[in-house]
C-alpha positions as CSV (number, residue, x, y, z in Angstrom):
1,X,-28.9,1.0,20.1
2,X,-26.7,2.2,22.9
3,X,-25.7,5.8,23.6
4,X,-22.1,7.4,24.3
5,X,-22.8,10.6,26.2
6,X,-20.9,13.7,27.1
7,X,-18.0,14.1,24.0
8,X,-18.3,17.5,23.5
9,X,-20.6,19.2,21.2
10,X,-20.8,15.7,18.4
11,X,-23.5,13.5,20.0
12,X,-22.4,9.9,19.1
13,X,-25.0,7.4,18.4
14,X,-23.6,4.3,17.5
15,X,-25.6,0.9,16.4
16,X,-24.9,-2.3,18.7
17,X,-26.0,-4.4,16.3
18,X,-25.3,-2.8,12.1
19,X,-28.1,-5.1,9.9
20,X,-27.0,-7.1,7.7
21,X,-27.6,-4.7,4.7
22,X,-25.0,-2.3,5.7
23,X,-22.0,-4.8,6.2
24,X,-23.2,-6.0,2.7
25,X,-23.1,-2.4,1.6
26,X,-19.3,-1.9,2.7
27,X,-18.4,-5.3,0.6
28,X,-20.4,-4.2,-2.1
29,X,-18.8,-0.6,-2.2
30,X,-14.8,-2.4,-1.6
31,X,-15.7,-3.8,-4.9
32,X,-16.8,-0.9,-7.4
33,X,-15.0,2.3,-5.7
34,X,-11.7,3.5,-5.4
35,X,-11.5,4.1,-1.7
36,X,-9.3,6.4,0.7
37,X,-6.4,5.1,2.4
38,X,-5.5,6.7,5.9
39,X,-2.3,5.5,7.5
40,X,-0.1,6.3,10.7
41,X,2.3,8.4,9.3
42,X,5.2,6.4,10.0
43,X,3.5,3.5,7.7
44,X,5.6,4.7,4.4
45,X,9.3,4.3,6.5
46,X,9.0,0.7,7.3
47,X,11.4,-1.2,5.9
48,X,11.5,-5.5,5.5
49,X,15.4,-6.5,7.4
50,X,15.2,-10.0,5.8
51,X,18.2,-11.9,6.6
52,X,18.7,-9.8,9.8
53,X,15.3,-10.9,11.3
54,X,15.3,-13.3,14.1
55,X,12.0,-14.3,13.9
56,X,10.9,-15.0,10.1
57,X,7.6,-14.3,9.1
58,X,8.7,-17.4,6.6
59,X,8.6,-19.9,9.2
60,X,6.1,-21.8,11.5
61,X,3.5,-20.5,9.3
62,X,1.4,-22.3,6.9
63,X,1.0,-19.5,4.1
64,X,-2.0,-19.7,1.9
65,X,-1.7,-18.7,-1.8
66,X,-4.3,-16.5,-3.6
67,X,-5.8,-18.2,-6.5
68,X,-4.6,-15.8,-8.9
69,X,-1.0,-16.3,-8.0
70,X,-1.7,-20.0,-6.9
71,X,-2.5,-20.2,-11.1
72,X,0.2,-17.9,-12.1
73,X,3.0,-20.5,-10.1
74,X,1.2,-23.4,-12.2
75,X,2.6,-21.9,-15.5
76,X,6.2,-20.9,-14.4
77,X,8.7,-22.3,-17.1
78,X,12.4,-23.8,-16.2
79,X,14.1,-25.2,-13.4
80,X,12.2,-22.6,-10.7
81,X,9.2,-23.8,-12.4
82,X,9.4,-27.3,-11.3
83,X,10.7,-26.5,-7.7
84,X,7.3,-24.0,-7.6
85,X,4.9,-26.9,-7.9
86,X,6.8,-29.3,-6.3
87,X,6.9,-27.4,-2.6
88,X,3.0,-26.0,-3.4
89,X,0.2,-28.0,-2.3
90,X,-2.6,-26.9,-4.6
91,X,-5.5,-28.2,-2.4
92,X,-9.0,-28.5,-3.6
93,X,-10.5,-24.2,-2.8
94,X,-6.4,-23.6,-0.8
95,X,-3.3,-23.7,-1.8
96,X,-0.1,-23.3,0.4
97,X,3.4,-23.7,0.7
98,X,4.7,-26.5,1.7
99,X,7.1,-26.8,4.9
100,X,10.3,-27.7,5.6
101,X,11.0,-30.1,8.8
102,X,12.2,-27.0,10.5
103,X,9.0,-25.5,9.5
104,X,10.5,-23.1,7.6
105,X,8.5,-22.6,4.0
106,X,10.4,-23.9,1.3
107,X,11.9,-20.7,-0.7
108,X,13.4,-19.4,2.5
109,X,17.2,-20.1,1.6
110,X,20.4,-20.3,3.8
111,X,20.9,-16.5,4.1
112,X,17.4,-15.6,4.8
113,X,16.0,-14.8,1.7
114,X,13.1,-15.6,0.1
115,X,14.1,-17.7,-3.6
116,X,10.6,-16.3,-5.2
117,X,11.9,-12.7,-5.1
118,X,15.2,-13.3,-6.1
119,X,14.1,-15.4,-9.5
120,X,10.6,-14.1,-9.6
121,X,10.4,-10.5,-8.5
122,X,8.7,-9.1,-5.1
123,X,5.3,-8.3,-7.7
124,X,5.6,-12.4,-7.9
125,X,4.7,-12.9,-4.3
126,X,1.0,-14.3,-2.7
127,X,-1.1,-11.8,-1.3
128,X,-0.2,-12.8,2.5
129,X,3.6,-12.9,1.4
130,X,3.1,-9.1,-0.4
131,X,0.9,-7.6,2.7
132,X,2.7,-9.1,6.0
133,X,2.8,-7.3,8.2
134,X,0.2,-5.2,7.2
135,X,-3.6,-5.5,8.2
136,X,-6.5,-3.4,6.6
137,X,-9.6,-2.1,8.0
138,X,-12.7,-1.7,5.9
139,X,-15.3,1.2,6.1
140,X,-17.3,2.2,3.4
141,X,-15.7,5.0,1.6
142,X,-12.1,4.2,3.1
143,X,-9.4,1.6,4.1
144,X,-6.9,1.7,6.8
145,X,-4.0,0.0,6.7
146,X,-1.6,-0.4,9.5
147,X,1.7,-2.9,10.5
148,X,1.2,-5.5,12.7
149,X,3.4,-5.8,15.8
150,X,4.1,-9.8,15.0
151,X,7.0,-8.1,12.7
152,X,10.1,-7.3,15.2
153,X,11.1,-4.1,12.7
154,X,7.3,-2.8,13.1
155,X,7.3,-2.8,16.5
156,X,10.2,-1.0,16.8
157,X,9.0,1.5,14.5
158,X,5.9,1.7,16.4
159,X,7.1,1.4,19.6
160,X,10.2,3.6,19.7
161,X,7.9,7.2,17.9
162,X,8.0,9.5,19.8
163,X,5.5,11.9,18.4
164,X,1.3,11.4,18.5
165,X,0.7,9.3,16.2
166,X,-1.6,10.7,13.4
167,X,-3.7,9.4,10.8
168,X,-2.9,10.7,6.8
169,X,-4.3,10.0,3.5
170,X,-2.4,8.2,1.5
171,X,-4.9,7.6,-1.5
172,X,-7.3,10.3,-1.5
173,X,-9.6,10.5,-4.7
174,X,-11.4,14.2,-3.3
175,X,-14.6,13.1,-3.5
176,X,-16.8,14.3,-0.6
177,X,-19.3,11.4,0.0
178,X,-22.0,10.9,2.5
179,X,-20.9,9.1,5.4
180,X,-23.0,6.6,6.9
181,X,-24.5,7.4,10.1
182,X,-23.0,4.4,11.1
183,X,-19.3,5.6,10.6
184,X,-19.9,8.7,11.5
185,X,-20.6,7.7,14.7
186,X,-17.6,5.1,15.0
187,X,-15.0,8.1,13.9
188,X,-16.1,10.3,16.3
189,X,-16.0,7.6,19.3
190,X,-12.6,6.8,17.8
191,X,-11.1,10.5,17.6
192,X,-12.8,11.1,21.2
193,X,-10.8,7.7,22.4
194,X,-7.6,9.0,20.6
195,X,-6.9,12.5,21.8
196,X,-7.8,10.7,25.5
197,X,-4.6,8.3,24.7
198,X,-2.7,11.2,23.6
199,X,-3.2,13.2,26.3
200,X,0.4,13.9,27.6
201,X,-0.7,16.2,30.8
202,X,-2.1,12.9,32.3
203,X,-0.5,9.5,33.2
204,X,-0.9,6.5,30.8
205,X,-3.4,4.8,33.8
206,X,-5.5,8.1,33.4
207,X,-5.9,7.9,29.9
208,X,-6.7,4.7,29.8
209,X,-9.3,5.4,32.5
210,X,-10.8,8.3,30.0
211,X,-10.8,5.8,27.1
212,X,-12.6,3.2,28.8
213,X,-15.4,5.5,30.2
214,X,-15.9,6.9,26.8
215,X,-16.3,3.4,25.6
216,X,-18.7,2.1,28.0
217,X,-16.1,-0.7,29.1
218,X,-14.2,-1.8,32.6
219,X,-11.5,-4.3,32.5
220,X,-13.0,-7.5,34.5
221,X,-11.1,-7.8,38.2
222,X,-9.3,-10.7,37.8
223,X,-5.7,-11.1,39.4
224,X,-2.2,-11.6,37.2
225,X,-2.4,-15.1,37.5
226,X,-6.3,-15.6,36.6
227,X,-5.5,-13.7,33.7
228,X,-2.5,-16.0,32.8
229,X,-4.4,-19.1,33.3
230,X,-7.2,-17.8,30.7
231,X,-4.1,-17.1,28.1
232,X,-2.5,-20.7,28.8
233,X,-5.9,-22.5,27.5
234,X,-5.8,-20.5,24.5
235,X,-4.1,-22.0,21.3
236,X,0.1,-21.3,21.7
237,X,2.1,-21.6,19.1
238,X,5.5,-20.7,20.8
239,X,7.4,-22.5,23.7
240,X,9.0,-19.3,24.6
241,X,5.4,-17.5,24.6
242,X,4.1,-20.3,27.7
243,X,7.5,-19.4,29.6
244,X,6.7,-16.3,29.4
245,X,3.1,-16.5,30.9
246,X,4.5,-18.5,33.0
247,X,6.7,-16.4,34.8
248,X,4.3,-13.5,34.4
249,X,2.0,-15.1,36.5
250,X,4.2,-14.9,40.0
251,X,3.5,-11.0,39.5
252,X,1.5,-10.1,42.3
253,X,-0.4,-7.1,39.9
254,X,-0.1,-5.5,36.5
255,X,2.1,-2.5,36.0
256,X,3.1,-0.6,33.1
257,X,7.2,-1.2,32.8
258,X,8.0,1.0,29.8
259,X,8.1,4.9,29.3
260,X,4.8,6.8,29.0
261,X,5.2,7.6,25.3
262,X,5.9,3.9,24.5
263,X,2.8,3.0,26.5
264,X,0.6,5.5,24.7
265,X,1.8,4.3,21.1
266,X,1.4,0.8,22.2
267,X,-2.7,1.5,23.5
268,X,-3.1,3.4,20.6
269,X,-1.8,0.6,17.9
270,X,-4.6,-1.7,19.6
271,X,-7.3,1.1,19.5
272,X,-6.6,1.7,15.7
273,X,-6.5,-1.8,15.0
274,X,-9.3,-3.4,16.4
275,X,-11.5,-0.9,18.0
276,X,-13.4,-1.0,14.5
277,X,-14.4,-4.5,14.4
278,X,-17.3,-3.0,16.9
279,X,-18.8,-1.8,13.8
280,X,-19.1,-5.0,12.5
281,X,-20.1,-7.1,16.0
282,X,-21.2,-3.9,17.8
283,X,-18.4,-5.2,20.6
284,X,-17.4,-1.4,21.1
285,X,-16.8,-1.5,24.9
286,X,-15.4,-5.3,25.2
287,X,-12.8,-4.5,22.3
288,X,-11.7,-1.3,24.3
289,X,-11.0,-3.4,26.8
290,X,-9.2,-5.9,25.6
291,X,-6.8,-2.9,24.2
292,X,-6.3,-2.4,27.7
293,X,-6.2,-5.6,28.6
294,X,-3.2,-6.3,25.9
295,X,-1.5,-3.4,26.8
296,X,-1.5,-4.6,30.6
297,X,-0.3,-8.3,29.6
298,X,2.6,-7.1,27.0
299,X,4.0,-4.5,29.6
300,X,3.9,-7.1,32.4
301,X,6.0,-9.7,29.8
302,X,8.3,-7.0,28.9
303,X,9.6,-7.5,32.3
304,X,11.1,-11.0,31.5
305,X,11.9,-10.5,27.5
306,X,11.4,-6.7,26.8
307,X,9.3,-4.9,25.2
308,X,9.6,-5.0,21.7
309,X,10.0,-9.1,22.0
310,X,6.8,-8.9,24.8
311,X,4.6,-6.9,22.0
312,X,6.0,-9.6,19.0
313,X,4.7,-12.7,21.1
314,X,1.7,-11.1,21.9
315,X,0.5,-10.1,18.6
316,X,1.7,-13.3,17.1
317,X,-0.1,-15.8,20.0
318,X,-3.1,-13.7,19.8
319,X,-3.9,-10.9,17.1
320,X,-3.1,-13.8,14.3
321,X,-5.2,-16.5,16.0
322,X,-9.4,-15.3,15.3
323,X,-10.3,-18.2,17.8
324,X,-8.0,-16.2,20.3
325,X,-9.1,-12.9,19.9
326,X,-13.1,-14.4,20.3
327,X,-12.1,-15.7,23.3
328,X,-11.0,-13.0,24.9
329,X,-14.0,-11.1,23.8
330,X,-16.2,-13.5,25.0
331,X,-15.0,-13.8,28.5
332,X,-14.6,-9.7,28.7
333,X,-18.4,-9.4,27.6
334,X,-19.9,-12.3,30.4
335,X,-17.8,-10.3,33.0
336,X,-17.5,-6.8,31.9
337,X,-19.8,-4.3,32.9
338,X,-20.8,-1.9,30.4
339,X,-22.3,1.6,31.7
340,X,-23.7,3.4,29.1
């Protein structure tokens, strides 16, 4: 067990290491009770620009079907039918679509659209197809759901608020459960972390100080172009993502290269979205780093492409990739000293 000390009058306790009963207990609960939903509260005005995206969440990625849809395609009638199962690979346990040679999945047409919403209906779609670019976060008596900054209309929305973010119940059945010690712990480490991010009478480098203090974390001294060479023997999916690190890493130092409220929304999208994977691997202090380590790498490539490109890249090369993200963990927990 490790302590966080000194957040006002809540004395946080939270467990490095949750047995294996209690992550059981959160599936186990998913299943049999309607849980609260908290979003940011700009969640409900994102909007899909199909045809006006650049970068389609269609193409250069192998999408897996659900079973339940993956059956429901099987037994299409007609024409649409036939074109279903002839561009699905229904693999043994996965099924997926099947790529074009440009990579592009096979019911993305000529303007942009996808064919299965047009003849089928957008309540016709996978699970991955329905969901992107949301993510979800489990606890036991709630879910958060967020967008992920791999979708260029998300990250503007994100990135361009201008007010604190704030968390709001979007599904709220009233019941007043016990929360797990556990949890309780986690939210009030979170909420600490968050109104440290939010804190406007400070710079951005301040805040981030504050946050990482309260966390137990310090971001590994490494120089631009260490830090580039790690992310080049990572798994890369984009050409333009290498060019990128590789002009990044002729930057003598990290800066931040936006506005301060852009920076704060941008640290506080990587807090809310995987700050609570510490519950799970009891990684608290190396995922607070790695917010800040993010943050440091997407400012820095904003400088060549901009910010809301730098942030798509980012989040595509390495939020989407698990072997990625573990990584990056790993190399922040051998080098990271945690004081606590």
């Amino acid at each position: 067990m490790f302590f966080i000390k000194n957040l006002s009058p809540k004395c946080l306790s939270v467990v490095k290491n949750p047995p294996l009963c209690y992550i059981y207990l959160v599936v186990l609960r998913r299943r049999v009770k309607k849980l609260k939903v908290f979003v940011p509260d700009y969640y409900l005005d994102f909007e899909c620009i199909a045809e006006k995206c650049r970068h389609s969440c269609c193409k250069g990625w192998e999408i897996e079907i659900d079973d339940e849809t993956a059956q429901y395609y099987k037994n299409i009638p007609g024409e649409f039918g036939e074109k279903l199962r002839r561009n699905i690979d229904f693999g043994e346990g996965c099924s997926n679509f099947i790529l074009c040679e440009n990579e592009c999945c096979s019911f993305l047409n000529e303007k942009g659209l996808c064919d299965i919403i047009i003849n089928l209906g957008e309540d016709s779609l996978c699970q991955i197809c329905a969901d992107h670019p949301r993510f979800r976060n489990y606890f036991e008596g709630r879910v958060e759901i967020g967008l992920g900054l791999c979708c260029e209309a998300a990250a503007v929305l994100i990135l361009d608020k201008k007010t604190k973010v704030v968390l709001e119940a979007m599904i709220d059945d009233e019941d007043e459960e016990e929360i797990p010690d556990y949890e309780k712990a986690f939210f009030s480490l979170r909420d600490a972390v968050f109104e440290a991010l939010q804190n406007r009478s400070m710079p951005i480098e301040k805040r981030m100080e504050a946050m990482l203090k309260i966390c137990g974390g310090k971001l590994p001294e490494k120089s631009v172009s260490e830090w580039v060479k790690i992310f080049l023997g990572l798994e890369r999916l984009e050409e333009s993502w290498t060019k990128v690190l590789e002009h990044v890493a002729e930057e003598e130092s990290f800066c931040v290269s936006t506005d301060e409220v852009t920076a704060e929304q941008l640290l506080y999208y990587f807090i809310f979205r995987h700050l609570s994977g510490g519950l799970f691997d009891g990684r608290i202090a190396e995922r607070a780093v790695l917010a800040v380590l993010s943050f440091y790498m997407i400012q820095i490539a904003a400088k060549q492409v901009g910010i809301y490109e730098a942030a798509r890249l980012y989040s595509s090369e390495i939020e989407y990739s698990s072997e990625n993200i573990e990584a990056l963990l790993e190399i922040i927990a051998l080098e990271n000293e945690v004081f606590l």
